[in-house]
N, C-alpha and C positions, 0 to 999 in steps of 0.2 A: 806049419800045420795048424797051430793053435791058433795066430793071424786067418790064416783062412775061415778057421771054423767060425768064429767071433763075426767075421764079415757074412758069411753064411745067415747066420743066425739072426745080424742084425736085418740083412736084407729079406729075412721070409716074416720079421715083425712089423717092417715097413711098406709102403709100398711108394713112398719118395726117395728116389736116387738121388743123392747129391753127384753135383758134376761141378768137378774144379778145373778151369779151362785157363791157361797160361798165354799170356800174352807178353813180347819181349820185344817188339818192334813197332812204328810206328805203321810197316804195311800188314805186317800180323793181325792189326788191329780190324781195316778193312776188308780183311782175306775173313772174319769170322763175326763182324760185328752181329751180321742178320743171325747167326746161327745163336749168339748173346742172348741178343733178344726174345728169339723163341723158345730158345730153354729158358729162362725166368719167367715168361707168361707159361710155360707146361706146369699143367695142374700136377705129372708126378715125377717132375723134375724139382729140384733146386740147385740155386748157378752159384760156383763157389768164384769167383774173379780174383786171381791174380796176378800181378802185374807187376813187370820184372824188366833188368837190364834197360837199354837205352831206352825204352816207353816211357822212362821215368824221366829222364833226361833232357834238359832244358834246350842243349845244343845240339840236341837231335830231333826237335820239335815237340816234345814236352808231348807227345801222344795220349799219356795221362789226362793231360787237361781237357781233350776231347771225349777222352772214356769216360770221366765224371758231367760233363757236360750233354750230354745224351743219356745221362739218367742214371747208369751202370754203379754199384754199389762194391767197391771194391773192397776183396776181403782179406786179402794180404799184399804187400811192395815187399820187392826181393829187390834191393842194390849188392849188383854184381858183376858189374864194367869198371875192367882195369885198363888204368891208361896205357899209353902205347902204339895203338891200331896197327898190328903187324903180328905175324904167326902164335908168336909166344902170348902175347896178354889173350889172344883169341881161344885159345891153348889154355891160359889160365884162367880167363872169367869161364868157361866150358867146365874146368875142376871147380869153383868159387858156386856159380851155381847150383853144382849136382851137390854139396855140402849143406847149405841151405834151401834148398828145395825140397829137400829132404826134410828139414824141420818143420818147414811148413807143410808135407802131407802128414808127418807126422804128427800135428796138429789138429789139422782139418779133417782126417780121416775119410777120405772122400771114396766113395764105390767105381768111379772111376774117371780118369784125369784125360784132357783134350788138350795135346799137341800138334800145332801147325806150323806145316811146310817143312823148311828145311835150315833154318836157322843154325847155329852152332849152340845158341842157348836152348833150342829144341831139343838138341841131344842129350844135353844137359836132362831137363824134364823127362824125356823118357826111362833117361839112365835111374834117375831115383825112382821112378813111379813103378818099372819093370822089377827092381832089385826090392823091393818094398811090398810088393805081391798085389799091386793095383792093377788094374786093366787101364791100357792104353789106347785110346782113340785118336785115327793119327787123320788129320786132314791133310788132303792134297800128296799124297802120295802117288807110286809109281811113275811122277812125270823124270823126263830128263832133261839135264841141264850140263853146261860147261861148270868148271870150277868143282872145289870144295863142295859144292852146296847139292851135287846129287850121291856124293859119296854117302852126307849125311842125312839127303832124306833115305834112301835104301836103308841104312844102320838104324834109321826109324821107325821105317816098318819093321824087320825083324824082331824091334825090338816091342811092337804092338798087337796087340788084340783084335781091334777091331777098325778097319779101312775104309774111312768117307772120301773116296777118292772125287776127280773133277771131270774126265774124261772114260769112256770106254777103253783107249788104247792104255789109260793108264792102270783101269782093271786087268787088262792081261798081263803087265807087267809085274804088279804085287801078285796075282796067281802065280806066276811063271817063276817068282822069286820063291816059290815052294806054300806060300799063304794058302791058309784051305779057304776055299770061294766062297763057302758059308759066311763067311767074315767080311767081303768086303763088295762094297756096296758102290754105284757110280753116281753121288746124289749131286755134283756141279761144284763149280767155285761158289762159295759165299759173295765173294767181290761181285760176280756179276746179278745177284740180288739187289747188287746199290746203283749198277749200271740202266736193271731195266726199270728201275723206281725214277732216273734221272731221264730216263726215257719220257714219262710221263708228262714232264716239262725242263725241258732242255736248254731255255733259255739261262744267259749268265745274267743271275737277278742278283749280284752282290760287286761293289767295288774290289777288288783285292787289296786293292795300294791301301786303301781306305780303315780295313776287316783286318788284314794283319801286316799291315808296315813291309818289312822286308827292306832290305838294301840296295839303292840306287835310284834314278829317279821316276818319275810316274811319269808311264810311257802310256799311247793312246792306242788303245785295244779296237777301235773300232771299226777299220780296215782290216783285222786278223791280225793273231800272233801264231808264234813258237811257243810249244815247252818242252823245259828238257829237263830230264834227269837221269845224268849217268853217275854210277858206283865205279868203285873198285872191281875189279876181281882179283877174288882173294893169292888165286894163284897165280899172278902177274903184277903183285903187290908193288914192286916194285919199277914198275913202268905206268903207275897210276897217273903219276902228274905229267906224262908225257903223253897220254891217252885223250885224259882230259883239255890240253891243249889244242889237241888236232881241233876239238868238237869247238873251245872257245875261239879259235881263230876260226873258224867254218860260219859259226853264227853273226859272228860281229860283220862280217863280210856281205853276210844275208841281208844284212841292214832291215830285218824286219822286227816287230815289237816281240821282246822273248819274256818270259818268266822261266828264272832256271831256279831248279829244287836242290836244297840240299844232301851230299849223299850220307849212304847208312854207316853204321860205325861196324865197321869190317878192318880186315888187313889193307893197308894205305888208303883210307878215307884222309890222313892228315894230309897225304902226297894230291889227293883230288883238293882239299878246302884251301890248302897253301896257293896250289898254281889258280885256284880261284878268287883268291885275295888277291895275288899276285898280277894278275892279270885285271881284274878291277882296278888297283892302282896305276900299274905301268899305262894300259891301254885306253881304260876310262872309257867304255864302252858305251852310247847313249841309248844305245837298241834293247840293254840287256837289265829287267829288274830280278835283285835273287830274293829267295825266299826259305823258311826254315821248311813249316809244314803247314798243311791245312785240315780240316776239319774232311772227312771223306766225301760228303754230298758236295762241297765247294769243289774242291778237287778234281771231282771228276766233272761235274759244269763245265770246269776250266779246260778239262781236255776236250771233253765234248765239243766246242765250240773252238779249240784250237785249227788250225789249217795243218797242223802236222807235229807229231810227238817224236823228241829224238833222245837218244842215250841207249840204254840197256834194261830197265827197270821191266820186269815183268807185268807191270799195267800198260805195257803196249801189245805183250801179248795176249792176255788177258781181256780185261775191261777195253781196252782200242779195238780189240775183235770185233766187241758186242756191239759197240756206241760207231762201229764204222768209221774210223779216225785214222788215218794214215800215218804209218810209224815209219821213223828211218831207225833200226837197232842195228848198235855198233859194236863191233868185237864177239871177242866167245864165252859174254856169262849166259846167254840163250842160247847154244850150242845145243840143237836137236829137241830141242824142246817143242811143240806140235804146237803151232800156229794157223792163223786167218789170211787171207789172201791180203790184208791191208800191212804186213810185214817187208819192208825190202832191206835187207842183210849188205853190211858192208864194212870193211876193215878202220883200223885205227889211222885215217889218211884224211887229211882234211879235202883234199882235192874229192874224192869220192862223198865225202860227209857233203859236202856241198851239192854234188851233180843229185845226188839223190834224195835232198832236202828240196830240189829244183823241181825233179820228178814227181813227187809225191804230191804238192801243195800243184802242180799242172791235173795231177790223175784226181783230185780233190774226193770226197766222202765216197767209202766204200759200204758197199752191205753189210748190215747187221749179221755177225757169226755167231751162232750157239754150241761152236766146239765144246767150250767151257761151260755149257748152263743155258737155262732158259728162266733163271729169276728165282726158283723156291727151294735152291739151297740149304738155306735157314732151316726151314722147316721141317725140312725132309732131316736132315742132322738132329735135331733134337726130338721127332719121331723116332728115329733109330736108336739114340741115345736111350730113349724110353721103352724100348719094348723087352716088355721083361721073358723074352723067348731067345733073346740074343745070345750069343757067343761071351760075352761081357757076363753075363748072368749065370752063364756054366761055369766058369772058371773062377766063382767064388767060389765053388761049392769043393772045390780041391786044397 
């Protein structure tokens, strides 16, 4: 009660919100960048950035390096990945974080804290921010997915205040999860903010081999490539490196120029990087360069301009909608999850992973979809964020 009142009091002497917005992944980072940006230009905002778990992380493409490179003034690191990549450390950095995340709002004191998507380090962030009597603003909520990962965005929302969701069907779903409507809002992905900016010019104006090295040799992009990027799912951890097999013996067959991404640090990403090592040496593929990460506007050029996206990664669902880019998504981490007509769905089978790598680069660029957004995101997020009539603003007052 006395927390409350303090936050109260401080909020009717101010009339700048601080917003401390947690970032843990390297797609985290693209999924909210625009939304970054516009709360630190809101004249009554200010952006509190912290920046946690594998974002920091060098062998997860050092995500960091692009959030201070684009300008972003980070005001806390949380190191909170335990080695492992399997149930339990996943299990444990989830407890490692919510101990330190905790210190840090405890610190920052912030009016209220922005977690996204569905991460397991998400839940973390909620878990302190909700027990600590902050208000929670959850991005990307009510979507569904296969795996772990929509158990924990629902346990997100519950655990939140107030709901920047990306779709309409995904508003009825935080309502239907008992959420009062007052609260939640349908203002788009953020990602697709950076998709219709790439819009504007879509050409690939950068080398890649050149910009960030990557492993294997420099193949010639100028007839078309691949890219791919498939994860684990968490809960078939253990069939990860026979997964990802299928897809590297599908591509190499493809014989056409690939860039493959590295995947995220979940339960059996070591069982993906192994059979990916493993496979780079045995087979010594000439079709195929890998790569860590990129910087978000490179990235998406890169798909943009690809003949066809394969793996599981939700920027086929997503950003591939927008930019019209043909995806072949494999297995069940996208399981139900509301997609663009440029999606064809198919099992962990290389024989299939090929017929419909075949398919797709034949049906070549599809329409622009706005399931997900129509570009202002951002902005609409950190208006909401700011209006001092919100739901966020009542619930200091208790």
């Amino acid at each position: 009660m006395k927390l409350n009142q303090e936050r109260k009091t401080k909020s009717q002497g101010s009339s700048i919100r601080k917003v401390c917005v947690v970032v843990t992944a390297r797609p985290s980072y693209s999924r909210i960048k625009t939304a970054l940006q516009a709360i630190k230009d809101h004249p009554k905002l200010k952006l509190q950035l912290v920046v946690a778990a594998s974002a920091l992380l060098d062998r997860y493409g050092s995500a960091v390096k692009y959030i201070k490179d684009d300008g972003f003034e980070i005001t806390e690191k949380v190191y909170m990945v335990l080695e492992g990549e399997n149930p339990a450390s996943m299990a444990k950095t989830t407890g490692l974080g919510l101990l330190e995340l905790a210190t840090v709002f405890d610190n920052l004191n912030p009016d209220v804290v922005v977690t996204v998507a569905d991460r397991y380090e998400t839940l973390a962030t909620a878990i302190a921010a909700a027990y600590m009597n902050i208000p929670v603003a959850h991005v990307q909520g009510g979507e569904v997915t296969g795996s772990i990962d929509e158990k924990v965005r629902h346990a997100v929302t519950k655990l939140s205040d107030l709901h920047l969701v990306s779709t309409e069907k995904a508003a009825e779903r935080v309502i239907k999860m008992g959420e009062d409507p007052q609260t939640v809002f349908v203002s788009g992905c953020p990602s697709i903010d950076l998709a219709a900016e790439i819009m504007k010019n879509p050409a690939l104006d950068f080398d890649p081999f050149e910009k960030y090295g990557g492993v294997g040799q420099s193949i010639d992009l100028s007839n078309g490539y691949l890219v791919v990027m498939q994860h684990p799912v968490t809960t078939e951890y253990e069939s990860a490196r026979r997964h990802v097999e299928e897809t590297l013996h599908s591509v190499k067959e493809m014989d056409i120029p690939t860039l493959w991404f590295w995947p995220n640090v979940d339960a059996g990403s070591d069982g993906t990087s192994n059979a990916i090592r493993t496979f780079r040496e045995l087979e010594r593929p000439k079709n195929i360069h890998f790569f860590k990460n990129m910087a978000p506007f490179d990235f998406l050029r890169l798909i943009k301009n690809s003949k066809c996206l394969i793996g599981n990664s939700s920027v086929g669902i997503r950003e591939s909608s927008y930019l019209g880019v043909p995806v072949v998504n494999i297995g069940s981490r996208q399981n139900g999850r509301d997609h663009g007509d440029n999606i064809l769905n198919v099992t962990y089978d290389r024989k299939q992973i090929l017929d419909a790598i075949k398919i797709q680069i034949d049906k070549g660029k599809y329409h622009k979809d706005t399931l997900y957004g129509d570009g202002g995101a951002g902005k609409k997020i950190a208006e909401l964020l700011s209006d001092q009539n919100l739901a966020i603003e009542k619930r200091l007052m208790y």
